[in-house]
C-alpha positions as CSV (number, residue, x, y, z in Angstrom):
1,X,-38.9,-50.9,-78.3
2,X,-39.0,-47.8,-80.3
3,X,-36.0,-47.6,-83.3
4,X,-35.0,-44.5,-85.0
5,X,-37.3,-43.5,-88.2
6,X,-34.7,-44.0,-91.0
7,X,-34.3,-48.3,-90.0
8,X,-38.2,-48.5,-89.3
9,X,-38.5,-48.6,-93.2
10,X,-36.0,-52.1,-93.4
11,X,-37.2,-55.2,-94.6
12,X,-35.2,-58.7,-95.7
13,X,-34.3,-58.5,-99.3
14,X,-37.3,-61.4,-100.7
15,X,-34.1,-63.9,-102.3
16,X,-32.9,-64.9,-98.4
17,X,-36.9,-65.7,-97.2
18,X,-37.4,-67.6,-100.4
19,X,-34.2,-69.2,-99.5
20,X,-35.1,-69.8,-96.2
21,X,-38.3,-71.2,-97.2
22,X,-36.6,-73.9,-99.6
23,X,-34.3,-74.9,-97.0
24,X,-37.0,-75.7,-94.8
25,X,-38.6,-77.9,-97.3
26,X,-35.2,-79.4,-98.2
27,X,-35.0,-80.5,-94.9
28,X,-37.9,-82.1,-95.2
29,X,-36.6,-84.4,-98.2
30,X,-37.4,-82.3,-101.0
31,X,-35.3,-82.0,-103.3
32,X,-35.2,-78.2,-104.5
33,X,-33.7,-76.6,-107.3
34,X,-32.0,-73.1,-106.5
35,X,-32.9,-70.7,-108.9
36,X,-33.4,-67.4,-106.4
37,X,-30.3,-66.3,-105.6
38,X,-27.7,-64.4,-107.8
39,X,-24.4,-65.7,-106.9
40,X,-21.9,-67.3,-109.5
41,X,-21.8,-70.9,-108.8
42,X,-18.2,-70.9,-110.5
43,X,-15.7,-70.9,-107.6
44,X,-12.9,-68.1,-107.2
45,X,-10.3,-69.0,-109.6
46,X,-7.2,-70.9,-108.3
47,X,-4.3,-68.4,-109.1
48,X,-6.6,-66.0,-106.9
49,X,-7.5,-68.1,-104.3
50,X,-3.8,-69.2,-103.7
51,X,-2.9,-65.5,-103.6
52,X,-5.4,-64.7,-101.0
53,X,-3.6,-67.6,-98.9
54,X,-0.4,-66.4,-100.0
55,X,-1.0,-63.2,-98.5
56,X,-2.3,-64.5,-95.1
57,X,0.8,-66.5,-94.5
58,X,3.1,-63.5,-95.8
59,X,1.3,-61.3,-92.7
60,X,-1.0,-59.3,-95.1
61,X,-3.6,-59.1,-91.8
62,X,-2.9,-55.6,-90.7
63,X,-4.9,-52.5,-91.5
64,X,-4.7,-50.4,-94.5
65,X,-5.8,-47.2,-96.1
66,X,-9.8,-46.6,-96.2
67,X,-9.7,-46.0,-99.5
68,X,-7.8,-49.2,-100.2
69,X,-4.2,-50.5,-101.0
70,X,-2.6,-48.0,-103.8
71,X,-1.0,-50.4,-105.8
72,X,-5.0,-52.1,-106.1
73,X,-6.2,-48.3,-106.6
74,X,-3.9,-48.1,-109.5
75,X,-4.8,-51.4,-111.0
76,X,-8.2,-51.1,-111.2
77,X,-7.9,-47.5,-112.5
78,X,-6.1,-48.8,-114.9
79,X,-8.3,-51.8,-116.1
80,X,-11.5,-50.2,-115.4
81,X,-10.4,-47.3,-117.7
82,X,-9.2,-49.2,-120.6
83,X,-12.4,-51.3,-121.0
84,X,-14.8,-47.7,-120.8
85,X,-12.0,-46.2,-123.3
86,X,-11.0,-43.1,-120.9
87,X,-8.5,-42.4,-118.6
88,X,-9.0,-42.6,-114.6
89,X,-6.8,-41.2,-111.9
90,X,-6.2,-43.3,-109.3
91,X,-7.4,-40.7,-106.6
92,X,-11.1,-41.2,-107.9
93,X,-10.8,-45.3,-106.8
94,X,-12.8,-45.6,-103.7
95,X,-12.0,-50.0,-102.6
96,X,-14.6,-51.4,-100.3
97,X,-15.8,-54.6,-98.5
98,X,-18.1,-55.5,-100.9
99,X,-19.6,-53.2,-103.3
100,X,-22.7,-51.7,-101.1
101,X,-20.4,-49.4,-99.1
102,X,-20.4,-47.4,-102.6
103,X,-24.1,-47.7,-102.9
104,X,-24.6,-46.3,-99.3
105,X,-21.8,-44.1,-98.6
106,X,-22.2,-41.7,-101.8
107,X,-25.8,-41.8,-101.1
108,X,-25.3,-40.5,-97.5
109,X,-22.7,-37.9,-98.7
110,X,-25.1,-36.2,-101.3
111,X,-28.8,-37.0,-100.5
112,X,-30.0,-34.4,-97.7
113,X,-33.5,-34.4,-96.6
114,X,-36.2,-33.9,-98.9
115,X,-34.2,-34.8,-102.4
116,X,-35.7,-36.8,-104.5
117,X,-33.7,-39.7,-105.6
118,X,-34.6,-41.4,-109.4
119,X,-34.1,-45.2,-109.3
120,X,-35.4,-48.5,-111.5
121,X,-38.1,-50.2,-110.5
122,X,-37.6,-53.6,-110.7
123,X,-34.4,-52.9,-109.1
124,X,-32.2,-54.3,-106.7
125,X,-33.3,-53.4,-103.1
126,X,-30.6,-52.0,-101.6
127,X,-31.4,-49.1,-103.9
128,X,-34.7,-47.8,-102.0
129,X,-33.6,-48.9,-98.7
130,X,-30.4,-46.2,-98.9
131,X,-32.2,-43.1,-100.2
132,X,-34.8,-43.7,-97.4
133,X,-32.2,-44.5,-95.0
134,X,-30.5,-40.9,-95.8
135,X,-34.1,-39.2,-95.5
136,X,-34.4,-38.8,-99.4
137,X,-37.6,-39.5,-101.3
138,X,-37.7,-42.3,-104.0
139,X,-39.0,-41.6,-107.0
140,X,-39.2,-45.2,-108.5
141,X,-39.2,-45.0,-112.7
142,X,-40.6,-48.1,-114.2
143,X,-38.0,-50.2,-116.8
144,X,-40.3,-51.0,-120.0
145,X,-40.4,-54.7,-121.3
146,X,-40.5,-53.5,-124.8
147,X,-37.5,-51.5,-124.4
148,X,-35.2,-54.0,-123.3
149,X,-35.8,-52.9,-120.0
150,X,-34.5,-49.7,-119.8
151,X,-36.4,-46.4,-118.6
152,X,-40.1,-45.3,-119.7
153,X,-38.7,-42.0,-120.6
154,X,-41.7,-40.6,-120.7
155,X,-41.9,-40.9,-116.7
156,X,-38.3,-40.1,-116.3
157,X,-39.0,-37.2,-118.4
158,X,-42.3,-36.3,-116.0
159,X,-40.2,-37.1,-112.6
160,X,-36.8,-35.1,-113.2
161,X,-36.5,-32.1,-112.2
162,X,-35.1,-29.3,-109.5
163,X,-35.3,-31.1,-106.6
164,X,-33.8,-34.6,-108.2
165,X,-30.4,-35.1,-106.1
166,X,-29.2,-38.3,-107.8
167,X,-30.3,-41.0,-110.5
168,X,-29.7,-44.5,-109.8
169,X,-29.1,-46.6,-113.0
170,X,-28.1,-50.3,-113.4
171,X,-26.8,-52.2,-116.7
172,X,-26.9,-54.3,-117.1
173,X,-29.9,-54.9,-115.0
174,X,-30.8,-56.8,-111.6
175,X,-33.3,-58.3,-111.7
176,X,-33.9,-58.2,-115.3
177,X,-30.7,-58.6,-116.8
178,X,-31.6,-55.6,-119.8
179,X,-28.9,-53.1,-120.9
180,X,-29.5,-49.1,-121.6
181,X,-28.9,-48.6,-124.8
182,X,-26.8,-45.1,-126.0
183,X,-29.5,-43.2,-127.1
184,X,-31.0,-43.7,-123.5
185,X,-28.4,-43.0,-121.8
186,X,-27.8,-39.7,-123.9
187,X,-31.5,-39.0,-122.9
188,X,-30.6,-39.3,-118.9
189,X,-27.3,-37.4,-119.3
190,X,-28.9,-34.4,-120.4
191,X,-31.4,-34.5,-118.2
192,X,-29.0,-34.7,-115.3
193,X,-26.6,-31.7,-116.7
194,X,-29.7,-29.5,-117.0
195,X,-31.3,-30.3,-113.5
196,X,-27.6,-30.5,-112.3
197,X,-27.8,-33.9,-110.4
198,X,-25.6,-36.6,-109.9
199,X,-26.0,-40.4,-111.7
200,X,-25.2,-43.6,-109.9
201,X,-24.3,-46.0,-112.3
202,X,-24.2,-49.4,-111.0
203,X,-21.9,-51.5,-113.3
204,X,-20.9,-54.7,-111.5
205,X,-22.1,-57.0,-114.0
206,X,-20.3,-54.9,-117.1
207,X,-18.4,-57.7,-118.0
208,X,-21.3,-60.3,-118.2
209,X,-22.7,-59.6,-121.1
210,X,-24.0,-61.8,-124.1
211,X,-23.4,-61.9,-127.8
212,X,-20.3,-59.8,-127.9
213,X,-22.0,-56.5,-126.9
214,X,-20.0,-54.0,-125.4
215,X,-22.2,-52.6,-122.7
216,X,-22.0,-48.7,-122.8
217,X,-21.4,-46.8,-119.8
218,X,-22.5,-43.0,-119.1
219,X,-19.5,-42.4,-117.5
220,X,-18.0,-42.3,-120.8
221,X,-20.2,-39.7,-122.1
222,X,-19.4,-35.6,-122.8
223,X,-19.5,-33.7,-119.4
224,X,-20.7,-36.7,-117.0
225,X,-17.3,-37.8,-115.5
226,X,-17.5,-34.5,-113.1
227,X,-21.5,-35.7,-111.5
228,X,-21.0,-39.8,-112.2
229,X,-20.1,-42.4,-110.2
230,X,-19.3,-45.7,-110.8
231,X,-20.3,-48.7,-108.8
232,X,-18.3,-51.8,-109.4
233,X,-16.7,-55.0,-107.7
234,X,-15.5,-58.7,-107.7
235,X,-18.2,-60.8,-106.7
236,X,-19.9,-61.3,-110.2
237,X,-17.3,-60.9,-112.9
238,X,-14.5,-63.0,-110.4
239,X,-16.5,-65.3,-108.8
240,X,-15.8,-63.4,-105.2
241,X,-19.2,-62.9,-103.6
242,X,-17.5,-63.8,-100.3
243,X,-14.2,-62.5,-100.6
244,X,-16.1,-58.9,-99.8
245,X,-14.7,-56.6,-102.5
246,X,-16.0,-53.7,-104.2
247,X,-15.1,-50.6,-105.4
248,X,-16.5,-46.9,-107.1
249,X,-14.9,-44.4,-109.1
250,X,-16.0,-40.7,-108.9
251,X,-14.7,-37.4,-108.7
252,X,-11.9,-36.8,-106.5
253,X,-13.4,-34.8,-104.1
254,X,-16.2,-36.7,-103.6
255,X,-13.9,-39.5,-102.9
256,X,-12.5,-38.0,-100.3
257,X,-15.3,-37.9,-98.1
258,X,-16.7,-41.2,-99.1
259,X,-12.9,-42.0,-97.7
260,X,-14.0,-40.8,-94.4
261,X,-17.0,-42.1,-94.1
262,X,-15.6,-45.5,-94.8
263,X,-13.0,-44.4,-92.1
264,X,-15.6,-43.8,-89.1
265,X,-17.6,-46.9,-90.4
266,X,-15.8,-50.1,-91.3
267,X,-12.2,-48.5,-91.0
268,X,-11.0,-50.5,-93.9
269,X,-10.9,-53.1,-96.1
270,X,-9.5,-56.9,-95.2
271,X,-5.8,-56.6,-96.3
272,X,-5.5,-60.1,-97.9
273,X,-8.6,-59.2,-100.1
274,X,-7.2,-56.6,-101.9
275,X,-4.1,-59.0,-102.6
276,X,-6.2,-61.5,-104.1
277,X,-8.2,-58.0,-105.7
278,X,-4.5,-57.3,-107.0
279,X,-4.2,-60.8,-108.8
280,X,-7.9,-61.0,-109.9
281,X,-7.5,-58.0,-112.0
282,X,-3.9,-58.6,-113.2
283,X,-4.0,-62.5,-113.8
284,X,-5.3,-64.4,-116.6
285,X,-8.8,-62.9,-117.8
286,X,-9.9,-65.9,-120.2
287,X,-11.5,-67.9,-117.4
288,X,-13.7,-65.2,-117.2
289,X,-14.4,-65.7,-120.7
290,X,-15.5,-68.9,-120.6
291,X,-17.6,-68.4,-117.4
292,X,-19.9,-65.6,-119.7
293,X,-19.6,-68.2,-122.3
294,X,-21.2,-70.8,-119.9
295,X,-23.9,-68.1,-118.6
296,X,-24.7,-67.5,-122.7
297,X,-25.5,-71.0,-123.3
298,X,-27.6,-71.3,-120.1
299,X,-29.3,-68.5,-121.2
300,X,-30.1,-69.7,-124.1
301,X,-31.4,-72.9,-123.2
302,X,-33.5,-71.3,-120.4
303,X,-35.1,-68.8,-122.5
304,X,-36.2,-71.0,-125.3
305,X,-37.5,-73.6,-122.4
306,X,-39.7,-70.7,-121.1
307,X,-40.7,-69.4,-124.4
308,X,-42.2,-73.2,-125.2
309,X,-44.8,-73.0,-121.7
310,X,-48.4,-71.9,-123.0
311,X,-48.5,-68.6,-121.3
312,X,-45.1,-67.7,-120.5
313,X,-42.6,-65.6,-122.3
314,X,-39.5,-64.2,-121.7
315,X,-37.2,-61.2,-123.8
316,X,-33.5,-63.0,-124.1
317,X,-31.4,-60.8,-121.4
318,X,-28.2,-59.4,-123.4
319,X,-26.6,-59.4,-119.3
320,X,-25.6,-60.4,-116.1
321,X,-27.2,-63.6,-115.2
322,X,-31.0,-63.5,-114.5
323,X,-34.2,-63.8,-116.6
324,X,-37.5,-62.1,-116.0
325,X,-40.3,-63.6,-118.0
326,X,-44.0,-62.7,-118.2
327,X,-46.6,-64.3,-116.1
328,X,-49.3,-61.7,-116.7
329,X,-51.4,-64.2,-118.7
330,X,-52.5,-66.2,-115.9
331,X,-54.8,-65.0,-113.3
332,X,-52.4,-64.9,-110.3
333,X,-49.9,-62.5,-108.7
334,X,-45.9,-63.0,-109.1
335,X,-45.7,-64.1,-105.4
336,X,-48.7,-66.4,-106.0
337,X,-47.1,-68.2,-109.0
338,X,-43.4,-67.6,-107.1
339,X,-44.7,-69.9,-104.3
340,X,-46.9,-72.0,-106.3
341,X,-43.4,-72.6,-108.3
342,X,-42.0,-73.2,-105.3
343,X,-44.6,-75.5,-103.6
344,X,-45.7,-78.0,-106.5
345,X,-42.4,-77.7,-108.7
346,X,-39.9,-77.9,-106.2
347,X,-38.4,-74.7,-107.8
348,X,-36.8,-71.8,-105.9
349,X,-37.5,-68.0,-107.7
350,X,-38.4,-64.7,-107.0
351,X,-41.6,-63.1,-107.9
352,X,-40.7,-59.6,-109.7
353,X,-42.4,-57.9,-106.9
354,X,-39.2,-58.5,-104.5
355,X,-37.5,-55.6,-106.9
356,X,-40.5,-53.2,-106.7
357,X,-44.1,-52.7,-107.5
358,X,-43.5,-52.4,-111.3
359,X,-42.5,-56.3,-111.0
360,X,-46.0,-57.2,-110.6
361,X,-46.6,-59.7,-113.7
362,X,-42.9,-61.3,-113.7
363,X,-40.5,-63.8,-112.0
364,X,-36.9,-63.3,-111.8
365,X,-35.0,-66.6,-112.4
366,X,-30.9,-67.1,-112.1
367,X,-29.6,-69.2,-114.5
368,X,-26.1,-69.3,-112.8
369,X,-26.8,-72.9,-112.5
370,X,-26.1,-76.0,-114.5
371,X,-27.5,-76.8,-117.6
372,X,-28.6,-80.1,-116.4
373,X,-30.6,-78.5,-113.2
374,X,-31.9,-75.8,-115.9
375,X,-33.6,-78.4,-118.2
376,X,-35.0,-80.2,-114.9
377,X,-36.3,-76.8,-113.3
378,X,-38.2,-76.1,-116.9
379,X,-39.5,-79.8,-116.9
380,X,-41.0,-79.0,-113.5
381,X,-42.6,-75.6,-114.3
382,X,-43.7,-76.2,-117.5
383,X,-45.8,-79.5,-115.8
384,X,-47.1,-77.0,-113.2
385,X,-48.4,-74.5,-114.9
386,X,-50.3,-76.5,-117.9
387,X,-52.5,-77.5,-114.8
388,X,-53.4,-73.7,-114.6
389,X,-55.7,-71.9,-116.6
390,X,-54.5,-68.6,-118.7
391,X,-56.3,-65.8,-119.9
């Protein structure tokens, strides 16, 4: 069976075959700790789940705008402008199921044939699968270890250039959990005002972040709010992953054809979503709080855990909830030592090559577990790999 050229490219993102894999050998009888896939494993708050219920039983079932319900529109304006400390019209709020439909759809409106897309690499997959979907060429720029995973500027600097459409950025960072710092950002800005291109800024784990930073967007910065859009949602920060709501913010006009597409696509989003949406963003915020409070401590106790195997370390991610420490010291590739992990430690995680070819050397492991599975996973690994030899 022959398949048009721009789905021939489409492969399973690597966390579902790990997961697939584990499950197998769970239904064996062993007993595996999950560590591969990046889901809260808080549940959706009460006061929002009881509104989404609410809402069914009031008849909130029907369809709706494309763009989404205005009274959510003007919330999350609202909110989302207060914490980046500038003002949003409601107009440039583009609500989705989920938030890949604002990956995808202001990809396909801007990307034609031939324009080279910039995009992190490790990154989150979706990211290469879309610009080669919309016949674009990916230019992958590698995040640097020392620099807190942000851009080697240097190859940003040598990639950028006339025919650069758009530049993907994420912070913080899936799968490494790094943050751009200002001066980076700055750096990208420029470079995106001179070569006129457009910046993706994929911000859906803004409000996970460690140590009471204040994660800086480039939305905020002088002359970017007319080429930037922002890619945000529910699953992370509320605990939503199912509930299937998203959203961007862009200029208006771009938002109006992202509003058809989402028209001719998925028509709109479920209606009792955007209610729960509507009490997610106006209800109490401090259980939030004290989920990122939860995440810090895990962190904390994974990354010193890792730091303590001979031939293992791991920088302390200031975000979201995922670590990414070094394997290079041992003769082996990341999906060698993923499924070697897997195998002999009874321990789900990705190899860093599931986010791209500059992953080679690194694991990605979610600590949006419990502590108590945390300090068994580290037990397990660290026995594991003082069997192996290191260089």
């Amino acid at each position: 069976m022959s398949f048009a050229s721009r789905v021939n490219h489409l492969k399973a993102e690597g966390a579902y075959q790990v997961l697939a894999r584990a499950q197998e050998l769970e239904a064996a009888g062993r007993d595996i700790i999950h560590l591969e896939i990046g889901e809260p494993d808080f549940s959706t708050a009460s006061h929002i789940s009881m509104m989404g219920i609410k809402a069914i039983a009031d008849g909130k079932t029907r369809y709706n705008p494309p763009s989404g319900l205005n009274d959510l529109r003007e919330v999350i304006a609202e909110d989302a402008g207060r914490r980046r400390g500038i003002t949003i019209d409601p107009a440039q709020v583009v609500v989705s199921p989920g938030a890949k439909p604002n990956l995808f759809f202001p990809a396909m409106a801007l990307i034609d044939s031939g324009d080279e897309v910039i995009y992190p690499d490790p990154g989150f997959p979706t990211y290469e699968a879309m610009i080669r979907v919309t016949d674009g060429i990916p230019i992958p720029v590698p995040l640097v270890e020392e620099n807190d995973f942000s851009f080697d500027l240097d190859v940003f600097d040598d990639f950028v250039n006339e025919k650069t459409k758009l530049i993907i950025l994420n912070s913080p960072g899936n799968p490494t959990g790094g943050v751009m710092n200002i001066d980076d950002l700055e750096h990208i800005a420029k470079a995106a005002q001179k070569f006129d291109c457009w910046v993706l800024s994929d911000e859906i784990y803004m409000r996970i972040a460690f140590d009471g930073l204040d994660v800086p967007s480039i939305y905020t910065l002088p002359d970017m709010l007319s080429r930037t859009i922002i890619v945000d949602g529910f699953s992370k920060t509320y605990a939503m992953t199912g509930w299937r709501l998203g959203f961007g913010i862009m200029p208006i006009t771009l938002a109006e054809r992202i509003n058809l597409l989402l028209t001719h696509s998925i028509g709109c989003t479920a209606h009792f979503t955007q209610f729960a949406g509507y009490e997610a963003v106006t209800g109490p915020q401090d259980w939030v709080d004290e989920m990122v409070t939860a995440y810090q401590q895990r962190r904390d106790v994974l990354i010193s855990g890792l730091n303590t195997i001979p031939g293992v370390s791991c920088r302390k991610p200031r975000g979201a909830f995922y670590a990414f420490p070094n394997i290079k010291s041992f003769n082996m590739s990341s999906d060698e030592m993923a499924n070697l992990i897997l195998e002999e430690a009874n321990v789900a995680l990705l190899p860093g090559t599931s986010f791209g070819e500059f992953g080679e050397g690194y694991l990605r492991i979610v600590y949006a577990n419990s502590l108590e599975n945390i300090r068994e996973a580290l037990e397990r690994i660290g026995n594991v790999l003082s069997g192996l030899d290191n260089l």
